[in-house]
C-alpha positions as CSV (number, residue, x, y, z in Angstrom):
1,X,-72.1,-113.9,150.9
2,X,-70.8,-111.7,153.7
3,X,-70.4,-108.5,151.8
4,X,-71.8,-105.6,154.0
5,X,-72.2,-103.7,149.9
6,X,-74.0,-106.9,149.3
7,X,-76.5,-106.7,152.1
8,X,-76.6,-102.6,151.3
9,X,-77.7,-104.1,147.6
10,X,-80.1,-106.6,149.1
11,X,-81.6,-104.6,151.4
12,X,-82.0,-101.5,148.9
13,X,-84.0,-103.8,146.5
14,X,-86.3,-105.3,149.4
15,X,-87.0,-102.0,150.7
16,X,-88.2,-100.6,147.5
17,X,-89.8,-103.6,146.3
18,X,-92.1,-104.6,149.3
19,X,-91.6,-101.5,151.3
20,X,-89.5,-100.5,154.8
21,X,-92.4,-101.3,156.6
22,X,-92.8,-104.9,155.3
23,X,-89.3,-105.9,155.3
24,X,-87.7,-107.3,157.9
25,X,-84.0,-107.8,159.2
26,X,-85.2,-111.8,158.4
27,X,-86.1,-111.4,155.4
28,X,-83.1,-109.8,153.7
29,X,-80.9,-112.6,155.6
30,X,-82.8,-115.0,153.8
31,X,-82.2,-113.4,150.5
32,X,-78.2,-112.9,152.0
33,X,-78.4,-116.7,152.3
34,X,-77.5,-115.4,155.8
35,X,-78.6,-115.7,159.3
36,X,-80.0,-112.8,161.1
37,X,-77.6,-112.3,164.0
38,X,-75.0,-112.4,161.0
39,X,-77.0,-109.8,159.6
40,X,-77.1,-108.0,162.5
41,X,-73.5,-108.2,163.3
42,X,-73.4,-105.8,160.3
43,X,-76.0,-103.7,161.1
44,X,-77.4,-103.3,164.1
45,X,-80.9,-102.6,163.3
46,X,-83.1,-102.1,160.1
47,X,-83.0,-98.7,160.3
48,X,-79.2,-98.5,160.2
49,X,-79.1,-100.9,157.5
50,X,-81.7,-98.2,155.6
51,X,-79.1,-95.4,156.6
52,X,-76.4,-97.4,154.8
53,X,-78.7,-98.4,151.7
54,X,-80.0,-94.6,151.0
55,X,-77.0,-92.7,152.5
56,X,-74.8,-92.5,149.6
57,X,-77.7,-91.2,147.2
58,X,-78.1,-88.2,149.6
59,X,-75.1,-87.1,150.1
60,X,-74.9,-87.4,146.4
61,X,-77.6,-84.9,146.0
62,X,-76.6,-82.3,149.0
63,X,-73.3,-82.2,146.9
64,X,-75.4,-81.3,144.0
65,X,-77.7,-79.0,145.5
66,X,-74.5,-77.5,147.1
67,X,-72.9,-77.4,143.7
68,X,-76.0,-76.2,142.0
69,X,-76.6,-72.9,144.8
70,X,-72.5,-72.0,143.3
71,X,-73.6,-71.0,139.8
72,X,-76.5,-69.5,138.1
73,X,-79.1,-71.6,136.7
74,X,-77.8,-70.1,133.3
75,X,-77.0,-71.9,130.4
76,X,-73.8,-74.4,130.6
77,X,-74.5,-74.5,134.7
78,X,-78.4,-75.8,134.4
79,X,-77.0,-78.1,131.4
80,X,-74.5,-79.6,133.8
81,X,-77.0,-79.7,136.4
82,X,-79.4,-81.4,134.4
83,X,-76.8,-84.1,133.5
84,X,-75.9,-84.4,136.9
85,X,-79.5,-85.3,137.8
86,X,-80.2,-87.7,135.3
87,X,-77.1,-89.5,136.0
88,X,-78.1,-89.3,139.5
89,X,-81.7,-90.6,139.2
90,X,-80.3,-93.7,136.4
91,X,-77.9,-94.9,139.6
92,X,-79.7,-95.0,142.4
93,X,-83.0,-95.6,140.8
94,X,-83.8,-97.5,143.6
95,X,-83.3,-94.9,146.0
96,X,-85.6,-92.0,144.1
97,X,-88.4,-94.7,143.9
98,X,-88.3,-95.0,148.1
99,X,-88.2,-91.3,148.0
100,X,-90.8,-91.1,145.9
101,X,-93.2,-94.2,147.0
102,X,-92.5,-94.2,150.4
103,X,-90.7,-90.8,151.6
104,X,-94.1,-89.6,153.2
105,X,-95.0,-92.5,154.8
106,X,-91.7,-93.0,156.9
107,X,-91.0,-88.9,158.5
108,X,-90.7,-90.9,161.7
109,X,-87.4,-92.8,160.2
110,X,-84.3,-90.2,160.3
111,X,-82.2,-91.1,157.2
112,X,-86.0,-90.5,155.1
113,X,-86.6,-87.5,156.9
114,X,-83.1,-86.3,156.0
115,X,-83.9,-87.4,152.0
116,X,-87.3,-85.4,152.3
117,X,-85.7,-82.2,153.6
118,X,-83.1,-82.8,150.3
119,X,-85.7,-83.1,148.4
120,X,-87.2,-79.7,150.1
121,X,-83.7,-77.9,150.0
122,X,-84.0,-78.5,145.7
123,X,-87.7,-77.3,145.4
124,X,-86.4,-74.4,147.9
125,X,-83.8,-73.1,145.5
126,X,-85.6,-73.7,142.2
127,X,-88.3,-71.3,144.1
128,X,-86.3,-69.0,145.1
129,X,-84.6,-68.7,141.7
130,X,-87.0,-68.9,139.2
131,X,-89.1,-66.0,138.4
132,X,-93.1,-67.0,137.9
133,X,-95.4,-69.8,139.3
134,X,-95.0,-71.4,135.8
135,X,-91.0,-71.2,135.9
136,X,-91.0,-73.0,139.2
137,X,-93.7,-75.5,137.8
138,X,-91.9,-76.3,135.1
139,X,-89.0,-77.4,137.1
140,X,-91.2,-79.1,139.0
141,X,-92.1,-81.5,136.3
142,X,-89.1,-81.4,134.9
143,X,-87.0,-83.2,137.5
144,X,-90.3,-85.0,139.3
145,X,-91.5,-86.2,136.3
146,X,-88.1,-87.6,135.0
147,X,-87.8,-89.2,138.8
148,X,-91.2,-90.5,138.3
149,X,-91.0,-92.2,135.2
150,X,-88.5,-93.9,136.2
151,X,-89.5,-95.0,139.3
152,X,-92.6,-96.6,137.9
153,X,-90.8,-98.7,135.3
154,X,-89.7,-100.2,138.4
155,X,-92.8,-100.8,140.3
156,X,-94.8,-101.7,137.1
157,X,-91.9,-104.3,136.2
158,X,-91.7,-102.1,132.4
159,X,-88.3,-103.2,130.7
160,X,-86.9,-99.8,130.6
161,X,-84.9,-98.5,127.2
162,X,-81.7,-99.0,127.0
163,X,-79.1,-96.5,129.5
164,X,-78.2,-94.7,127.0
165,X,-81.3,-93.7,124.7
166,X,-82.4,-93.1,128.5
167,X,-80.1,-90.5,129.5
168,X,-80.1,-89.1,126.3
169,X,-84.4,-88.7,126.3
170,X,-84.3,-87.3,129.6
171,X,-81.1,-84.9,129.3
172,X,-83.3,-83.4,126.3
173,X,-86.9,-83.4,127.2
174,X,-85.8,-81.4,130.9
175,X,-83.7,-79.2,128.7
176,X,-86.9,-78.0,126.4
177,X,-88.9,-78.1,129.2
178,X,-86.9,-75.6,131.2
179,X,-85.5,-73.5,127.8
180,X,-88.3,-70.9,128.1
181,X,-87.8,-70.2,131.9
182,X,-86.7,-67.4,133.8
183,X,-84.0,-66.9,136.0
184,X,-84.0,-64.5,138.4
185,X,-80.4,-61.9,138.7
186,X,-78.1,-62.6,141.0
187,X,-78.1,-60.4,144.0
């Protein structure tokens, strides 16, 4: 195996499975059946190796945050927006459970400072949007508690359902939790 997606894929899982701080370079060269100045002819450090592990997921979600500040939270735009997410969250599941497990531990690390502030530019807009404490809470638990639930069938190691009574339970729970709230008018 030489594949930098392969060490990308590698990586990913070590990271979120015993953490960025207890992973090291060695370690995922092991698992690469690699050696580490092979891995390191690829990457030239851990962090960079994060950067190309978590990379793809946020720029996946600044392009639906971007998206998302285009339209009104109205009807067929939220419904797309909520497809959108739970799409996002069931591919890079691994991803959202760093965010989640490890995103306030790691500031000092650029590439999870760069998926906090995502994750601050989407609670930013659903504030700013939403007309009552309640509205923006139920966002809130909405999207974090579909991101969560996911995220600890992985750590807890619980077979999840199958993808597609998945996406289908989450596109409908986040739809009646959000049906009563508020949108504020555009400008």
């Amino acid at each position: 195996m030489s594949s930098a997606i392969d060490l990308r894929e590698i990586a990913l899982a070590e990271f979120a499975t015993a953490g960025y701080a207890g992973t090291s370079i060695h370690r995922i060269a092991d698992l690469a059946g690699l050696s580490k100045s092979s891995v390191l002819y690829h990457y030239a450090s851990k962090e960079t190796l994060l950067e190309a592990a978590i990379g793809p997921a946020i720029d996946r979600m600044e392009a639906m945050i971007e998206d998302l500040a285009s339209h009104s939270l109205h009807g067929a735009a939220r419904a797309r927006f909520l497809t959108g997410f739970t799409e996002f969250l069931l591919e890079h599941r691994l991803e959202v459970h760093m965010f989640i497990n490890q995103g306030s531990s790691l500031v000092d690390v650029p590439v999870v400072e760069r998926a906090n502030d995502v994750v601050r530019q989407l609670a930013d807009y659903f504030a700013s949007n939403t007309a009552s404490t309640e509205d923006k809470m139920r966002f809130g638990i909405a999207l974090g508690g579909a991101a969560y639930t996911l995220c600890m069938q992985q750590s807890l190691g619980i077979e999840p359902a199958p993808v597609e009574e998945t996406r289908a339970a989450l596109v409908t729970i986040m739809t009646e939790l959000l049906a009563p709230v508020h949108i504020r008018p555009s400008a």
